[in-house]
C-alpha positions in Angstrom: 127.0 150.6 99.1 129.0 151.5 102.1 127.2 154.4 104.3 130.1 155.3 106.4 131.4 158.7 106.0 132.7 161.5 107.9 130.3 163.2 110.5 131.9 166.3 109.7 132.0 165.7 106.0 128.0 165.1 106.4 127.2 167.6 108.3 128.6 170.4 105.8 127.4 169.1 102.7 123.5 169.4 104.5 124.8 173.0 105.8 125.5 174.1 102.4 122.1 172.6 100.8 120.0 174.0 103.6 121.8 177.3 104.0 119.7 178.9 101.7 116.7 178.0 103.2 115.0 181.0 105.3 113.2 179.1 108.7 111.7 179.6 112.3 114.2 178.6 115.3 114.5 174.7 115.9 113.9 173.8 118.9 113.7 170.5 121.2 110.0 169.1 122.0 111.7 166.4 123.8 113.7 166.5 127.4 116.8 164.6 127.9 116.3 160.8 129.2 118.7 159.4 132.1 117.3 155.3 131.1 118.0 152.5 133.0 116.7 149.1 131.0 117.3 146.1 132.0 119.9 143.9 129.3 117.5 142.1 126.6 114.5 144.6 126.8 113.5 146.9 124.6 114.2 150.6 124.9 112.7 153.8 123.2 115.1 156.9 123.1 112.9 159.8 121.9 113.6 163.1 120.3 110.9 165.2 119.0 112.0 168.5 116.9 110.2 171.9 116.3 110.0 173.7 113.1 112.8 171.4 111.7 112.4 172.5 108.2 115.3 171.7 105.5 117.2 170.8 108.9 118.2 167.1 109.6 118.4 165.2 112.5 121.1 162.6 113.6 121.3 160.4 116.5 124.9 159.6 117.8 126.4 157.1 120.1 129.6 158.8 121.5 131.3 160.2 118.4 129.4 157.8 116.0 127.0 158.4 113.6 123.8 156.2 114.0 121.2 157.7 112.1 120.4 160.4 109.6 116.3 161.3 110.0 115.2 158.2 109.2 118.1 156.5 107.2 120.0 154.0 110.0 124.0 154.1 109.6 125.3 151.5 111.2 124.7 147.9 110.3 123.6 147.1 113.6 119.9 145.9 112.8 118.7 145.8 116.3 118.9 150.0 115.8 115.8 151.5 114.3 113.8 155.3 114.0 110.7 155.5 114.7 108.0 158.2 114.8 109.6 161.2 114.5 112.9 161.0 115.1 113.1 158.3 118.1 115.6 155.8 118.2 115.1 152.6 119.4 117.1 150.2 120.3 115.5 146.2 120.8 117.7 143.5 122.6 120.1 146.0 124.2 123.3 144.2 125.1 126.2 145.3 127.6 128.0 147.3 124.6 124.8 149.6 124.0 125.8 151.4 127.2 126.8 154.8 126.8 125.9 158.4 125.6 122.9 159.2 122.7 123.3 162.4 120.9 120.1 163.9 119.1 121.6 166.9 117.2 119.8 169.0 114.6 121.7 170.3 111.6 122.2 173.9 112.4 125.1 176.4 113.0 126.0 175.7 116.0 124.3 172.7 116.1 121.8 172.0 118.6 122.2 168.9 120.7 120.4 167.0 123.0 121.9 164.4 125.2 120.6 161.2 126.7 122.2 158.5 128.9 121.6 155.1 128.5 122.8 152.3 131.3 121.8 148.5 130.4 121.1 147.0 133.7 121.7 143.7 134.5 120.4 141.2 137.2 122.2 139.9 139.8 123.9 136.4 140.1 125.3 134.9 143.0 127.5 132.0 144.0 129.7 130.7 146.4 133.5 130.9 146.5 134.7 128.5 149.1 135.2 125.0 147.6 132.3 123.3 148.8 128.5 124.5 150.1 128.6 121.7 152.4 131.0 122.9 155.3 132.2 120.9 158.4 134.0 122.5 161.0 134.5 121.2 164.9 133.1 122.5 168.3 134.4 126.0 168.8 136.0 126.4 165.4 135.6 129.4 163.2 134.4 129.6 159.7 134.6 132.2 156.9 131.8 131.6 154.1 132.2 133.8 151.2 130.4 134.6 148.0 130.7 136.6 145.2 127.8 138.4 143.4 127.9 140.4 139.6 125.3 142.6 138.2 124.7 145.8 137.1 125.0 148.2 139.2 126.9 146.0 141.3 124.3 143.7 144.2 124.8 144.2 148.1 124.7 140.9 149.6 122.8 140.1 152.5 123.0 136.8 154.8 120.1 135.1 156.3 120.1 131.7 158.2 117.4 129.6 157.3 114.2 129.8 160.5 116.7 131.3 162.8 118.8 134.2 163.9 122.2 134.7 163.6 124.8 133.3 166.1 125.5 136.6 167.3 121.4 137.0 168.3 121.1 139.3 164.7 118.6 138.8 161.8 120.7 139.7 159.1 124.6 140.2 158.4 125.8 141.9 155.1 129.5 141.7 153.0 130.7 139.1 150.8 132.2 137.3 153.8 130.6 136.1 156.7 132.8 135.1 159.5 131.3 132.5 162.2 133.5 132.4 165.2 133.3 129.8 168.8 130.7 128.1 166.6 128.3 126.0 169.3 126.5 122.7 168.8 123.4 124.7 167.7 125.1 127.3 165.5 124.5 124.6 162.3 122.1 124.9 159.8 121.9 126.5 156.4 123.3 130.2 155.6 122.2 132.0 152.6 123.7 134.5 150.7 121.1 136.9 149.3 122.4 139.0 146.1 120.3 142.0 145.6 120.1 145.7 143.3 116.7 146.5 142.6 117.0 144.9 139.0 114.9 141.7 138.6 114.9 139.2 141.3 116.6 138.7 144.0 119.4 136.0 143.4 121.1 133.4 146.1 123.3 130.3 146.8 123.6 128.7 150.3 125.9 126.7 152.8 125.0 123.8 155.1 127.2 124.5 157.8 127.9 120.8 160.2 129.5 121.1 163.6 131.0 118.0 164.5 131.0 117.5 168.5 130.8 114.4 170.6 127.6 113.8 171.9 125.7 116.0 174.6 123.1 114.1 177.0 120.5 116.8 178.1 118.1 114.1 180.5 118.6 115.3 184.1 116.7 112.5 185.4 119.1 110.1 187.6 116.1 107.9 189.3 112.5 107.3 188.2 109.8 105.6 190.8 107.3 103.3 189.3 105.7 100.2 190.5 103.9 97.0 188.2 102.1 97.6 185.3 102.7 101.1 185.2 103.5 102.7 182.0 107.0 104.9 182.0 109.1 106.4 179.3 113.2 106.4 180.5 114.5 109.6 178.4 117.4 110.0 176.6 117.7 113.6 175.1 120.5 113.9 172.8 122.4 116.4 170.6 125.3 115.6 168.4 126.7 116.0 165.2 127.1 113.6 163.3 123.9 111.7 164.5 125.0 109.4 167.3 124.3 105.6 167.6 122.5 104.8 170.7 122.9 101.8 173.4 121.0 101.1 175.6 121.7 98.4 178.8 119.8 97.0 181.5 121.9 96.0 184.9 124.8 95.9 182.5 123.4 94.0 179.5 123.2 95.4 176.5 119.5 95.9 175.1 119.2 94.6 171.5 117.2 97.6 170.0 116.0 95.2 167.1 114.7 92.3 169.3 112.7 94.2 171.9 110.3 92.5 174.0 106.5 93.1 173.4 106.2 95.6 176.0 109.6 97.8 175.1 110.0 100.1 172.1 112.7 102.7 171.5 110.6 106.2 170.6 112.6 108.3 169.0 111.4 111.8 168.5 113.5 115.3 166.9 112.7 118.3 168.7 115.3 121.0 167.0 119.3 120.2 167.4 117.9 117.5 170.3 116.6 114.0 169.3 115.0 111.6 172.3 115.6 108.4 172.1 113.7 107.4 174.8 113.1 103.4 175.9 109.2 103.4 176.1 107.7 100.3 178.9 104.4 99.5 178.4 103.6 97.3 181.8 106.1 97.0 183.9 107.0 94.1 185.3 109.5 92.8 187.8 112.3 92.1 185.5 112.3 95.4 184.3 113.2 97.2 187.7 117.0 98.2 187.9 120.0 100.2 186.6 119.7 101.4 183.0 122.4 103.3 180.7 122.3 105.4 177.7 125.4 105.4 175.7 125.7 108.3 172.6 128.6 108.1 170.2 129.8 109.1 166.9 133.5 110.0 165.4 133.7 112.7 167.9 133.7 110.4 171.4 130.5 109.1 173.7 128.9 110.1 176.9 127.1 107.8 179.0 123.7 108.7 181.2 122.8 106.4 183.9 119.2 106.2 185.4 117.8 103.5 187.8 114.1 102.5 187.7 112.5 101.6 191.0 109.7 100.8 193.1 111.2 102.1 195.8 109.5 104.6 197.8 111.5 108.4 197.1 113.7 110.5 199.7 111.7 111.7 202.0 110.8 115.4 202.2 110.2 117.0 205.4 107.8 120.2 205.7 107.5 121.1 208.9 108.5 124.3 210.5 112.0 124.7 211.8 110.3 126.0 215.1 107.7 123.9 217.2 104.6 125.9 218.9 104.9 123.9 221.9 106.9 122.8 224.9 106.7 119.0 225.1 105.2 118.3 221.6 105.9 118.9 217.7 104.2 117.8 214.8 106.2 116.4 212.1 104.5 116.4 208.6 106.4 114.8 205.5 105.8 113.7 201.6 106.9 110.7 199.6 106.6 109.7 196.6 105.8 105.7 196.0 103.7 104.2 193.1 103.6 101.1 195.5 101.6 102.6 198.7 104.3 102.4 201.6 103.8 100.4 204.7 105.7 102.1 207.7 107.9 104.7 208.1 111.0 104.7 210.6 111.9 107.7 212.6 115.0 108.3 214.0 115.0 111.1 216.7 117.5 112.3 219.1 118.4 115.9 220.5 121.4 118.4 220.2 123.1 119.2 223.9 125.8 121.2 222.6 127.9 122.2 219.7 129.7 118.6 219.9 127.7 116.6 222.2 124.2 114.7 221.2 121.9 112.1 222.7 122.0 108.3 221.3 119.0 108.1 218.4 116.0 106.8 219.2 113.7 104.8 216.7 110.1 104.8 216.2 108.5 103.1 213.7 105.2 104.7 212.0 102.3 102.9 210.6 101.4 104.5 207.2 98.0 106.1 206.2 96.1 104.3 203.5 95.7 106.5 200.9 95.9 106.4 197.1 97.9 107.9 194.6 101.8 107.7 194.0 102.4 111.1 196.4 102.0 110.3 200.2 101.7 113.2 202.9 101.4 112.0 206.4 102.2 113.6 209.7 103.1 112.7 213.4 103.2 114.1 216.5 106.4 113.8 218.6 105.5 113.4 222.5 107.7 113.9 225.7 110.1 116.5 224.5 112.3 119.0 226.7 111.0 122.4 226.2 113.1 125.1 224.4 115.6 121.7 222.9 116.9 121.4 219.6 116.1 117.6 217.9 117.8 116.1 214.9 115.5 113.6 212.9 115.8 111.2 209.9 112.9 109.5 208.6 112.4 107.0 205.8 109.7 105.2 203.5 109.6 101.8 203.4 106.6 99.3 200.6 106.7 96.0 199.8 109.6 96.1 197.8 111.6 97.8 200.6 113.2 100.8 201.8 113.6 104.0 200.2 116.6 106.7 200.6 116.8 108.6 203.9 115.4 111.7 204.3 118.1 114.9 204.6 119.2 115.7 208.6 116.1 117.9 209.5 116.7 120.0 212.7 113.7 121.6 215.0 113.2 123.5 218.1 110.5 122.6 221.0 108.9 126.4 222.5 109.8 127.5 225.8 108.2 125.6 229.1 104.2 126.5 229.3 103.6 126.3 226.2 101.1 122.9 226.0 98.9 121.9 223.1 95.1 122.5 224.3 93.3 119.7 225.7 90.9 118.3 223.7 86.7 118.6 224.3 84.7 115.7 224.5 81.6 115.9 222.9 79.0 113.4 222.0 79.5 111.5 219.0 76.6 111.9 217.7 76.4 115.7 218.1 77.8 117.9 215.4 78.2 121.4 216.0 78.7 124.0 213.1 81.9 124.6 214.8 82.9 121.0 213.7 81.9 121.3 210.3 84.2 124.6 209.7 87.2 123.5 211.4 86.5 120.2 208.7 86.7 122.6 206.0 89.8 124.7 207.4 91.5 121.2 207.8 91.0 120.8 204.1 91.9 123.5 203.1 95.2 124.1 205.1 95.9 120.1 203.5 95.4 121.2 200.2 97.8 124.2 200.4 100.2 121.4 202.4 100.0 119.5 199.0 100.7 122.1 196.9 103.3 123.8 198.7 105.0 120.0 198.3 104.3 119.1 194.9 105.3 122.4 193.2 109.3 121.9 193.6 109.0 118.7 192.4 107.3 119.5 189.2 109.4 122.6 188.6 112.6 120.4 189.4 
């Protein structure tokens, strides 16, 4: 039997049979409902009536009937009353949207509205061609997604364990726009969909920058000596991953057929990989120039190093200004894993602006010591007072000489000013005097070392 009829046609037939019927005022127990539910759940719309009596109640959906009390009129079966008068609606879909009218049977009718929106979570995905994205040194890049829910998701972008090129945490919009992209702007950028219905939904890029390889070891020269242990580094960055040679005075080193005491260590640290050539025991053989070569599709870069025994440069750490007339002390460090032998000093002094004396040589037994840093000093005799001197010293071991110190310049005092003559004491006798100036002298070397071996290690 088809229940569709006319809601007008209804309601005055259940006028005219209750319009003799003497009652108290109807009223509303219930208060109108602004819902939100999620599509797929379940959803209770309620309306509770006072001192209904031969009255009806129908629930309405726009301008269509749904319900008479309890009699449902539409053949939708996911609609149902229950309790008094509630509607409820199981499953809701899209099309369930809209607004519910509970109205009570009287002249004028009494009606209470509702408003129903069907929620839906938020899906995500991207709308350039691929997720995997390639671009060059310097290029820029538009990523772009698209998102759909209900209400409509903000997107958000995140890149995965770090910030954003631009130093920021987050960027928001369906595009993202990556401009003068660096070697380290790759990685993986998300696009986060998000309306406070459900979970949180996203899709990703890997972004690649192509660039030709970048060699980040400063090291140009690295002092060792026979059996030592060294690492020569080769810090890398490149996209794509680079392939790596490695040569020794010009041959190359077969990476695959290493000798027992060589091994290629090759450790990630970030965007930089280190493909450093590892030798445990040095020997002979092994002293000399090496290169590392990186390339890939975008060019190569070359990094040259040389491994020596030679003693280092020699740094000079005197003062720039003597304390005496006819004297100076010259104090120096080197760095040699093989102890040095001598040291050759070449001295001469300054006339004038354009004029100086012929250099004079003097050769310098070294200290025995041990250790692969060296400090030594020397005092310079039979100077003219208040004279400006030029000097150049250098290292020399077994294996040879090492590089010349820099041109170091130094003033003698004016005249009078003579280094005190020493006491002679017995031999035998030690004062207290002698054993503080002992401990001052060790003291004022320590500081000496330290005041040397800082640069280096900072360098």
């Amino acid at each position: 039997m088809d229940l569709t009829v006319s809601f007008k046609t209804l309601l005055c037939i259940l006028y005219c049979c209750s319009c003799f019927v003497t009652t108290l005022a109807q009223e509303f127990d219930s208060e109108s409902q602004d819902l939100r539910v999620m599509r797929g759940h379940n959803v209770t719309i309620n309306c509770r009536v006072r001192n209904l009596g031969a009255y009806n109640v129908f629930w309405l959906k726009d301008t269509t009937v749904l319900s008479l009390n309890h009699l449902i009129m539409t053949s939708n079966a996911r609609f149902s009353i229950i309790g008094r008068y509630n509607l409820q609606i199981i499953n809701l879909q899209d099309e369930d949207e809209g607004k519910y009218q509970c109205q009570i049977s009287v002249s004028p009718a009494k009606v209470q509205f509702n408003y129903l929106m069907v929620t839906v979570p938020p899906a995500v995905k991207i709308v350039n061609k691929s997720r995997n994205v390639e671009v060059t040194l310097h290029d820029t890049v538009h990523l772009q997604c698209s998102a759909t829910g209900r209400p409509q998701p903000n997107i958000t972008w995140v890149r995965q364990d770090k910030k954003m090129p631009n130093g920021e945490d987050y960027a928001y919009g369906d595009k993202l726009t990556l401009t003068d992209l660096q070697y380290n702007h790759g990685g993986m950028y998300k696009c986060i969909a998000s309306n406070d219905v459900g979970e949180d939904a996203e899709d990703f890029f890997r972004v690649k920058i192509y660039y030709p390889p970048i060699i980040h070891t400063a090291e140009t020269v690295i002092i060792t000596g026979p059996n030592e242990e060294i690492s020569i580094p080769c810090v890398v960055s490149a996209q794509p991953a680079p392939k790596i040679e490695w040569r020794h005075n010009g041959t190359k080193v077969s990476l695959r057929n290493l000798p027992q005491n060589k091994e290629l260590k090759v450790l990630e640290d970030g965007f930089k990989t280190d493909y450093s050539l590892y030798i445990k025991g040095v020997t002979d053989m092994d002293f000399g120039n090496y290169s590392c070569m990186a390339k890939n599709i975008k060019g190569k870069t070359v990094h040259n190093l040389v491994l020596t025994p030679l003693p280092s440069k020699v740094e000079i750490v005197s003062d720039i200004e003597g304390n005496y007339s006819s004297v100076y002390d010259l104090k120096w460090m080197v760095v040699s894993v093989v102890r040095p032998s001598n040291y050759r000093l070449l001295i001469r002094s300054i006339i004038n602006e354009t004029l100086t004396s012929e250099w004079n040589q003097t050769d310098i037994p070294a200290e025995p010591d041990t250790g692969s840093i060296h400090a030594q000093s020397y005092t310079i005799r039979d100077l003219q007072p208040e004279t400006m001197y030029e000097v150049i010293l250098q290292a020399h071991n077994s294996y040879g000489w090492g590089e010349s110190s820099d041109l170091f310049m130094f003033e003698t005092n004016k005249a009078g000013f003579t280094p005190p003559t020493p006491t002679v004491r017995n031999p035998h006798i030690h004062s207290r005097d002698d054993s503080n100036a002992a401990m001052k002298l060790t003291a004022a070397h320590s500081l000496f070392l330290l005041s040397f071996l800082l640069p280096l290690f900072l360098s």
